[in-house]
Wavefront OBJ file of the C-alpha trace (Angstrom):
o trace
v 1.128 4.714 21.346
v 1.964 2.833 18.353
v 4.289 4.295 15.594
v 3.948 2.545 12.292
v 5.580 2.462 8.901
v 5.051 1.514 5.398
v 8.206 1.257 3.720
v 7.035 1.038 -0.023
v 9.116 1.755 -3.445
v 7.740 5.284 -3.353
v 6.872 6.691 -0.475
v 7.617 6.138 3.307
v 4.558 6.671 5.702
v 4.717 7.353 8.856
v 1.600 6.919 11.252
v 1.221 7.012 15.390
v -1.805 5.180 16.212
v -3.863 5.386 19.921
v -5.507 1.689 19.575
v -7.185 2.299 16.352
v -7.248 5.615 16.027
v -4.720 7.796 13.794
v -2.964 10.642 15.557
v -1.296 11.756 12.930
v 0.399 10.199 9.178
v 2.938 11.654 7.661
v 5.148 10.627 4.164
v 8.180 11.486 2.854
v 9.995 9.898 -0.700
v 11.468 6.383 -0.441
v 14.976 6.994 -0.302
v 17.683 4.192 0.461
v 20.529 6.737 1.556
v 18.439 8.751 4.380
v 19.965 7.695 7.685
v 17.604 7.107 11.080
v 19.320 10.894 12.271
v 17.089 12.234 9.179
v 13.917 10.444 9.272
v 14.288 11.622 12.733
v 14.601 15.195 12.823
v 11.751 15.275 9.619
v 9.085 12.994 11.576
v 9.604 14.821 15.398
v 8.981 17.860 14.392
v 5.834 16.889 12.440
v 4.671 14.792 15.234
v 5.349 18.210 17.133
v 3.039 19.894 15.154
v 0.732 17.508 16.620
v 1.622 17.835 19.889
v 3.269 14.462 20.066
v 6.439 13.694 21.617
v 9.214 10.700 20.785
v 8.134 9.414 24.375
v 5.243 9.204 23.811
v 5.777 5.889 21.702
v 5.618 3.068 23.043
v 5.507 0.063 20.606
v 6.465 0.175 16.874
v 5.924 -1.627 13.644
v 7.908 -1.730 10.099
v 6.685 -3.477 7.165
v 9.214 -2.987 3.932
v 9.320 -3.451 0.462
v 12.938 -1.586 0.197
v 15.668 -3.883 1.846
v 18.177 -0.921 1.879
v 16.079 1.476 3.845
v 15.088 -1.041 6.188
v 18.052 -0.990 9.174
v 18.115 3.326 9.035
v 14.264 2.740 9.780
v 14.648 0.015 12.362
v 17.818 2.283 13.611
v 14.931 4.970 13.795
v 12.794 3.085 16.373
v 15.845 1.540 18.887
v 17.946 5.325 18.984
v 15.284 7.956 18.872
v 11.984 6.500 20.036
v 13.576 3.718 22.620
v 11.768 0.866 21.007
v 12.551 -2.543 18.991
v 10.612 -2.565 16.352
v 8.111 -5.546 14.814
v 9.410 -6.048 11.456
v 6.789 -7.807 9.520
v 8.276 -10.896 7.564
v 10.987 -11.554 10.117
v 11.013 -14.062 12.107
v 8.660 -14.995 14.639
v 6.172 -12.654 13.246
v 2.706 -14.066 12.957
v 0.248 -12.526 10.425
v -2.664 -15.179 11.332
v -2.981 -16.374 8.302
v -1.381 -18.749 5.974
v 0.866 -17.497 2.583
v -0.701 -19.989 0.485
v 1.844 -19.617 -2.559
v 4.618 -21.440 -4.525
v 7.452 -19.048 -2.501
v 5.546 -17.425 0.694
v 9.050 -15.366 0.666
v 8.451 -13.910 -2.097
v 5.372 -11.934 -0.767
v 5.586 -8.694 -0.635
v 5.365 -7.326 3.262
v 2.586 -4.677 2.219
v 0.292 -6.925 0.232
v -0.049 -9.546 3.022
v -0.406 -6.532 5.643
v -3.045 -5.464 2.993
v -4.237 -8.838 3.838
v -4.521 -9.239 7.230
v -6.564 -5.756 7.295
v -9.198 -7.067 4.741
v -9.950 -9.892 6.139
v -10.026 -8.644 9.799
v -12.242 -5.275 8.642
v -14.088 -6.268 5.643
v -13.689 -10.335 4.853
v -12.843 -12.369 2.236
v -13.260 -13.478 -0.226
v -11.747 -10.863 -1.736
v -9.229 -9.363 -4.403
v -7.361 -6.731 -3.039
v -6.230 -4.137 -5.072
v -3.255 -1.814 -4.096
v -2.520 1.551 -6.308
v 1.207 1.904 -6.078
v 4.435 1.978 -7.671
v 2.840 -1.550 -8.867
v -0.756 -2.021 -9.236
v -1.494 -5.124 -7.593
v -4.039 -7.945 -7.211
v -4.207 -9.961 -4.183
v -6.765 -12.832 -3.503
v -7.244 -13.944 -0.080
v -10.126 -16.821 0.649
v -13.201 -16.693 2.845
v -10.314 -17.864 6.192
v -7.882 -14.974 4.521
v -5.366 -16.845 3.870
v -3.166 -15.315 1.017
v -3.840 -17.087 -2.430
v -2.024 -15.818 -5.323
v -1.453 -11.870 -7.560
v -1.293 -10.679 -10.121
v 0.890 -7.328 -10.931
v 0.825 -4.766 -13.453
v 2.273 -1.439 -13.546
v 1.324 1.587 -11.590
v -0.467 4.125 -13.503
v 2.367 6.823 -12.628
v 5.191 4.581 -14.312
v 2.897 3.371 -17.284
v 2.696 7.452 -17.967
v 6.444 7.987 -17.230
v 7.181 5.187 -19.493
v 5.308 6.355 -22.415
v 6.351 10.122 -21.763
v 10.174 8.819 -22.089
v 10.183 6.221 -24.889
v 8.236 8.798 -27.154
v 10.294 11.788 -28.147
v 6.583 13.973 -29.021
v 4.730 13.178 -26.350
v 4.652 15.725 -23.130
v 4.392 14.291 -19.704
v 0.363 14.661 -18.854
v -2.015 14.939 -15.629
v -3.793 11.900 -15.228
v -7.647 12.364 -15.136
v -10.970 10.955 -16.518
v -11.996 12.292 -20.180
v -15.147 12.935 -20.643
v -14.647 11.528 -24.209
v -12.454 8.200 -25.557
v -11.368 9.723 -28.697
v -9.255 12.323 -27.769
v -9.426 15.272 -30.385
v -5.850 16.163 -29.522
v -2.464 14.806 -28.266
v -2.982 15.391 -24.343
v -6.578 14.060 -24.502
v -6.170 11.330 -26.324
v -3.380 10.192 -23.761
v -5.602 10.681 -21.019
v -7.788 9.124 -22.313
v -5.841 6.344 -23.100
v -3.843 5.977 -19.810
v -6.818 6.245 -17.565
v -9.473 4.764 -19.319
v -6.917 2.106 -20.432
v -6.356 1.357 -16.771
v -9.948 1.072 -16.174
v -10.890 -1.577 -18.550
v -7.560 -3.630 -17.001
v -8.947 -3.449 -13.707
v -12.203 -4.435 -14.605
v -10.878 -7.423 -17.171
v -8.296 -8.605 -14.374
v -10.745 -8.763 -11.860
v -13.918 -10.664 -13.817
v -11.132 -12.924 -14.763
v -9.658 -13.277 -11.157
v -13.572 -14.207 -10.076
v -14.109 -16.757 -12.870
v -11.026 -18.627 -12.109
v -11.195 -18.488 -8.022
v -14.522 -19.830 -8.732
v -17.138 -17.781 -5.853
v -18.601 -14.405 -5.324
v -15.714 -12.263 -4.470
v -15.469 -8.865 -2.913
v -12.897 -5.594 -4.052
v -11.086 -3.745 -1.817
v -9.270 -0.924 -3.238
v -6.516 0.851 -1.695
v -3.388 3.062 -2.401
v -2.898 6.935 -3.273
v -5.089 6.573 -6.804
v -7.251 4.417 -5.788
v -10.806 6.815 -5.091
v -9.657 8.294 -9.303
v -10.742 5.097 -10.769
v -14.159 4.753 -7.956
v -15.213 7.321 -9.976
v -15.361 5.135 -13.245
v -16.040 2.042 -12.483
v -18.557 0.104 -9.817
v -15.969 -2.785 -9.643
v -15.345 -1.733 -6.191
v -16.842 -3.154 -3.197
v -14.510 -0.721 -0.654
v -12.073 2.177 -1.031
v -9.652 2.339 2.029
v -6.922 4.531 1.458
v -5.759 3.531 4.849
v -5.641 -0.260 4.565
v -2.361 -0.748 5.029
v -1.817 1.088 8.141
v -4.483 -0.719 9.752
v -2.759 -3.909 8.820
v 0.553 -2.667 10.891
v -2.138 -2.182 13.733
v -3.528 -5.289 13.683
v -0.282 -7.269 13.238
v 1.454 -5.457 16.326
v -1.843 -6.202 18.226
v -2.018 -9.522 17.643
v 1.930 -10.554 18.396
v 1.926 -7.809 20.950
v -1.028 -10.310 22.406
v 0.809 -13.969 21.837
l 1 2 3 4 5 6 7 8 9 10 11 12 13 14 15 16 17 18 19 20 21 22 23 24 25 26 27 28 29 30 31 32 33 34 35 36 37 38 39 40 41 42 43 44 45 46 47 48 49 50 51 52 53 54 55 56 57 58 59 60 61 62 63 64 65 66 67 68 69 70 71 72 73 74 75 76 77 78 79 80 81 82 83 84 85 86 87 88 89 90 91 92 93 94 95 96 97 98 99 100 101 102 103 104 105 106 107 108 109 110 111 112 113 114 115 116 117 118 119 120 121 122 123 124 125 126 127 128 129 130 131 132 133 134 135 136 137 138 139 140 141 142 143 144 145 146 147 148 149 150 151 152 153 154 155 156 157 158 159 160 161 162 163 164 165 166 167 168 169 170 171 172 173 174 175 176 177 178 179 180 181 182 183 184 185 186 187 188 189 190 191 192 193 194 195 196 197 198 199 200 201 202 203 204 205 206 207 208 209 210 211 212 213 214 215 216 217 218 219 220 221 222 223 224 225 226 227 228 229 230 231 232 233 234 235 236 237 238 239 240 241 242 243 244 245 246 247 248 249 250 251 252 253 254 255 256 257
């Protein structure tokens, strides 16, 4: 069995994958100062629950955004579960595809896992659109080879942002309005945040399309990302778990060379 793990600015998740099936995922608050002896008691006794046992894992994957969490997490795999992990980005490490960009470093180990599971489940071309900490845009080709981004911020810090530079406004759920023009403070920020996000997505992406130049797909994936299927048809696919199957797929494949 496989464990995997998304190290993003957020969240950690945890998943232990049979082949391609999901056993269990778990997810617990980034945090640079938990050591592997932490993550460790937290994600055996949730595996536990599931009636999964430390050797039970055989192989294991890490792909991080957060380079101060990253040795407790590979510390994780080599002391409690016996394995060395695949750290996507490090050396070695084949994605099977090109990083088709001014500085390849500079891409973000999620968004070309994101990547490499669009293009070997769905197929590009394609703008990939991850709902995170960051809301980003990623454009692979019709090979899926990586081609360029474009960020904005996630939803959840545009709100935060606003709630703290404005000394009247509250901090708010974010939801779809039934109405734009908000009759009342809350509303009207609503209103503003989410229906503001959906006109960016859908301007960012007609734009992406005109200057790639072909028909493009949208794959949508991240925490918030079946809130905005609800408003818009920009979306071709919602796959929450996009990213996970990217770990799978990368392990498989360099597990294979």
């Amino acid at each position: 069995m496989l464990l995997a793990i998304d190290n993003g600015n957020t969240n950690v998740v945890f998943g232990v994958y049979d082949g391609d099936t999901a056993l269990g995922t778990w997810r617990c608050q980034t945090d640079v100062k938990r050591t592997a002896d932490e993550y460790a008691v937290w994600l055996t006794q949730l595996m536990a629950l599931k009636g999964l046992k430390p050797d039970d894992i055989t192989a294991s994957i890490i792909a991080s955004v957060v380079p101060g969490a990253l040795f407790n997490l590979i510390t994780l795999c080599r002391r409690y579960f016996g394995r060395d992990p695949v750290v996507v980005g490090a050396e070695g490490v084949e994605l099977g595809m090109q990083v088709l960009i001014d500085h390849p470093e500079q891409a973000g180990a999620d968004r070309l896992v994101n990547a490499v599971a669009a293009q070997k489940h769905y197929g590009g071309p394609a703008v990939i659109i991850d709902f995170g900490t960051a809301t980003t845009f990623d454009v692979i080709d019709a090979d899926g080879n990586f081609r360029g981004s474009a960020f904005a911020p996630g939803i959840n810090l545009s709100m935060e942002a606003l709630y703290m530079a404005a000394a009247r406004l509250p901090r708010i759920e974010i939801k779809p309005t039934e109405k734009i023009i908000g009759k009342a403070t809350v509303p009207a920020m609503q209103s503003g945040i989410y229906w503001g996000y959906v006109g960016m997505i859908e301007g960012l992406v007609a734009r992406i399309r005109d200057e790639f130049g072909a028909p493009m797909k949208v794959y949508a994936t991240g925490g918030l990302a079946a809130l905005f299927d609800q408003a818009t048809e920009v979306f071709d696919i919602v796959d929450p778990e996009l990213t996970m199957k990217g770990l799978v797929e990368i392990h498989r494949s360099n597990r294979a060379a």
